[in-house]
Every structure is written in structure tokens, then in C-alpha cells.
C-alpha positions in Angstrom: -1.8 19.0 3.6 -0.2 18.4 7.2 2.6 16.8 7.4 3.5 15.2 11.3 6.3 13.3 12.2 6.8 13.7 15.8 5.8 11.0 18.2 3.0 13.0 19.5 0.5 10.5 16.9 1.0 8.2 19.9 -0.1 10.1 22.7 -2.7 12.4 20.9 -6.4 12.5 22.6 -9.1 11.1 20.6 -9.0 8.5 18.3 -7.1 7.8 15.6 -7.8 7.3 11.7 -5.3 5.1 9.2 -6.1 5.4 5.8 -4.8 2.2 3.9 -4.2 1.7 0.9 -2.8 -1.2 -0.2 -2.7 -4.5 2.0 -3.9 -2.6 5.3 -7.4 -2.6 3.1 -7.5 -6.2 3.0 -5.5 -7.4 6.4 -5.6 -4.7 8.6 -4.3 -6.5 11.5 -5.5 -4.0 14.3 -8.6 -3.4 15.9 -11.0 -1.0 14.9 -13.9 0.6 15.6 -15.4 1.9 11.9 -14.2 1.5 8.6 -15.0 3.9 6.1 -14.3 4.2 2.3 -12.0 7.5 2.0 -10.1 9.5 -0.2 -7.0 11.2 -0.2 -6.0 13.9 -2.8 -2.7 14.7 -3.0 -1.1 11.5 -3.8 -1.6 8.7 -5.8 -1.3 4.7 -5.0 1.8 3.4 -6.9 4.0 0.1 -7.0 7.1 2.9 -6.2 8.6 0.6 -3.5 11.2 -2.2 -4.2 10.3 -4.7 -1.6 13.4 -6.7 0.8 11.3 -8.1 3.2 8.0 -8.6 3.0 7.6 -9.7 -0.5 11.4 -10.1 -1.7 14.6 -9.8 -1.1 17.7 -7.2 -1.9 18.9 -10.4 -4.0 15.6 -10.5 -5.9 13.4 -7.6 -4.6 9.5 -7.6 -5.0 7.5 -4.6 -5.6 5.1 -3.2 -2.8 2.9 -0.3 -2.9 3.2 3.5 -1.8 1.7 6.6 -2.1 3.6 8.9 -4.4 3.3 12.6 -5.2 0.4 14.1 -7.4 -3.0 12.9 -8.0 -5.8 11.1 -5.3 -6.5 7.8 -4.1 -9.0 5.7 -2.6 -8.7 3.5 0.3 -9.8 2.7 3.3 -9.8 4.7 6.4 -10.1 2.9 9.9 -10.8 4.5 13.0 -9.0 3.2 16.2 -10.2 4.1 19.7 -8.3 6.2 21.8 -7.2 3.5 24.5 -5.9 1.5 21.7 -3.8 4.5 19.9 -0.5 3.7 21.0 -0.6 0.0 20.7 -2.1 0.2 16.9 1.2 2.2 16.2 3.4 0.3 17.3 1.8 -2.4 15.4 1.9 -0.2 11.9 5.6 0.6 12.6 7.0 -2.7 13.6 4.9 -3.9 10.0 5.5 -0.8 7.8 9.1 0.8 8.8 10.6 -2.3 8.5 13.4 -0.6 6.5 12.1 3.1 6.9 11.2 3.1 3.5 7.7 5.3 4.1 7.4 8.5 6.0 4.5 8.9 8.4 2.6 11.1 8.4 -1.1 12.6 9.0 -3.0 13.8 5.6 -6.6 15.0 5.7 -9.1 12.3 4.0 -12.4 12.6 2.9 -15.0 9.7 4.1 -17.1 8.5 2.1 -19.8 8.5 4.1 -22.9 10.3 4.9 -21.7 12.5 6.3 -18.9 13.2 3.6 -16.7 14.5 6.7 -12.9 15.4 6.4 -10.8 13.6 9.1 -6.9 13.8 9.8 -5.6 10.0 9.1 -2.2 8.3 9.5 -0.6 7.4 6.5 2.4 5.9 5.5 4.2 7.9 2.2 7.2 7.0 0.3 10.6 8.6 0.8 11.8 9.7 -2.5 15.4 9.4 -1.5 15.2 6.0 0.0 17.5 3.5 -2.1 13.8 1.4 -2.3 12.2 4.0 -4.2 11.8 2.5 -7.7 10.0 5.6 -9.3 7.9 4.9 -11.9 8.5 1.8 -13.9 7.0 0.6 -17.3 4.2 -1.6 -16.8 6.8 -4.5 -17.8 9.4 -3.9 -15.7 6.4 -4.2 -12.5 5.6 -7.5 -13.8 9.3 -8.6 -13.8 9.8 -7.9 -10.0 6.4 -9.5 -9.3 6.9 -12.6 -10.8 10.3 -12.8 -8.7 9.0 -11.1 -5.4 8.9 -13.8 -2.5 9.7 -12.6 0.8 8.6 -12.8 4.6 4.9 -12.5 4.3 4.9 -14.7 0.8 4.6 -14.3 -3.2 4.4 -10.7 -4.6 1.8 -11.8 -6.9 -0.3 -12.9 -3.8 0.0 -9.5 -2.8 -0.9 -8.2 -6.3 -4.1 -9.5 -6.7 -5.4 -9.3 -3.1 -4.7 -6.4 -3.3 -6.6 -6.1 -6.3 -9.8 -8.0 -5.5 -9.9 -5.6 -2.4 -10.3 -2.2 -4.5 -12.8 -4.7 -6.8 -14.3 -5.0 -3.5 -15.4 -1.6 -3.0 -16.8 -0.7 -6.4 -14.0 0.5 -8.2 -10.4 0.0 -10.5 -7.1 1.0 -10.3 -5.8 0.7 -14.1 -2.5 -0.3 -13.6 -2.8 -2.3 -11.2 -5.5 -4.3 -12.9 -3.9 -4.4 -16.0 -1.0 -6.0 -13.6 -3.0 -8.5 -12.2 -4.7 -9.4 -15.5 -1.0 -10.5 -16.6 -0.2 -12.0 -13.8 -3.4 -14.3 -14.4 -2.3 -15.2 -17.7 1.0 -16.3 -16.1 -0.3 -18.7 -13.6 -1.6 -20.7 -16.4 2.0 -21.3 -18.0 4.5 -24.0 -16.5 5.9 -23.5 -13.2 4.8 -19.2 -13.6 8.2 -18.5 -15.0 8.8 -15.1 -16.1 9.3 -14.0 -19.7 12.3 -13.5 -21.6 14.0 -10.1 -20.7 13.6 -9.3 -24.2 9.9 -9.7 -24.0 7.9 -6.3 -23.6 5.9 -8.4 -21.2 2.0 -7.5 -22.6 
């Protein structure tokens, strides 16, 4: 695995691949030329990052995906033309580095394609020693910060199960996360949403 850093991924020829894996698969919010199922081994998708921003606050943070050490995951790999390398960057750090929670980096990624080709892609990991790095919480704990999330770009649930019906969308599951969502489902049929009692093991 290759690991960049340097601001070279904005002046690189060529074009550029993102992988996303988490709202990038459903709102991109860049132009793009293909977009091609992938999958990255390596890490694994995770709800690792405690969210101040975008779907909570420090008060009351949310819980936003990352990709964590050990295992694969599937996304969604997007390639950007050359002319428009530097701008989509900008864009993904100005939206991702908000609080310089991931690092970036480029990680090879299989397409799932014809061709079954291995390209290097952009990708945004977590930084373990970030004070946003929640580690790996009990499925109860997740639902918890959910319910609560609200930030910037709206509910954490929102971002849940879009989240959710995107992966649905191409053809496969993410356990956790489904199991997640599935709760969360539940929830929306009680008064006002409220979370459970802390003493509740939330299943």
C-alpha cells in the first residue's frame, strides 16, 4: 500500500481516482468522468469518527464514517479528468479536513470492472491519534451518538441510512451498518425519535 501526503496529488498528470466510501458514494459533489464499483483491501469502512461538524457537535457529537486498519471495503471509485484535478481537491479538502480528522492518502483499488484493473485512488483514512477517533464502539454505543448527531450538513441518521441504501444500491451489505440502520428504523416509529435509556443495551 502507498501512502502519499505531499501536495504533489494536485499537480500530478493524468487523471485522478477517489475511492468513496461513505457519503462521497451517494453525493459526490464533483465532476466525474466514470464511476466504477472498487475495492480496497487493507482497511475496512467503520463509524471510527466522532463527528463536530458535519453531523454534530463537540457538545453532542455524531458519528461519521472512516476507513480503519485491517480488512477490505467496497465503494466507489470516481475518476476525475486531469484539467479538473486540482479543483476536485480543493473541493474534498475544504469538505473532508474540516477538522483534519482523516489523512490523505493514495491506496491501490481494484475496479470492478471488465477489465478488473488496479488503479491508484485518493482516499481519505482516519488518524488514530486524532481526539475524533472513537475506535471501535459497541453497536449500542453507535446508535446513541446517531440518534443525537445533528450538525452542518443535517441528522446523523440521515447520513446513516443514505448511506445505507447506497451500498444496497450496488448489490451488497455492510453488517453493522445495516444492523444500525435497521434500529434506527425502529426508532423513527417511537414519539419524537428519542433515544433510549442509557441503561438500555439499545437492540
Amino acid at each position: 500500500m502507498s501512502e502519499i501526503t505531499l501536495p504533489s496529488v494536485t499537480t500530478a498528470k493524468g487523471d485522478l481516482w477517489v475511492f468513496g466510501y461513505g457519503s462521497l458514494m451517494w453525493r459526490p459533489g464533483f465532476e466525474f468522468e466514470e464511476r466504477v464499483p472498487a475495492r480496497l483491501v487493507g482497511e475496512h469502512r467503520a463509524l471510527c469518527v466522532y463527528s463536530f461538524v458535519h453531523r454534530g457537535t463537540p457538545e453532542q457529537p455524531g458519528l461519521v464514517l472512516g476507513l480503519d486498519r485491517g480488512g477490505a471495503c467496497r465503494g466507489i471509485a470516481f475518476r476525475v479528468a486531469e484539467k479538473n484535478r486540482a479543483d476536485v481537491v480543493a473541493y474534498l479538502r475544504a469538505r473532508e479536513q474540516v477538522t483534519s480528522v482523516y489523512r490523505e492518502v493514495m491506496r491501490s483499488v481494484w475496479l470492478e470492472n471488465e477489465a478488473r484493473e488496479r488503479v491508484s485512488a485518493l482516499a481519505y483514512v482516519v488518524d488514530r491519534g486524532h481526539v475524533q477517533y472513537a475506535g471501535r464502539l459497541s453497536l449500542a454505543e453507535q446508535h446513541r451518538h446517531v440518534l443525537q448527531g445533528h450538525g452542518q450538513s443535517g441528522a446523523n441518521r440521515d447520513y446513516v441510512t443514505a448511506t445505507v441504501k447506497a451500498i444496497e444500491a450496488e448489490g451488497f451489505r455492510d453488517t453493522q451498518l445495516h444492523q444500525l440502520a435497521m434500529m434506527l428504523h425502529g426508532d423513527a416509529h417511537l414519539p419524537h425519535a428519542q433515544a433510549p435509556d442509557d441503561n438500555s443495551d439499545g437492540r
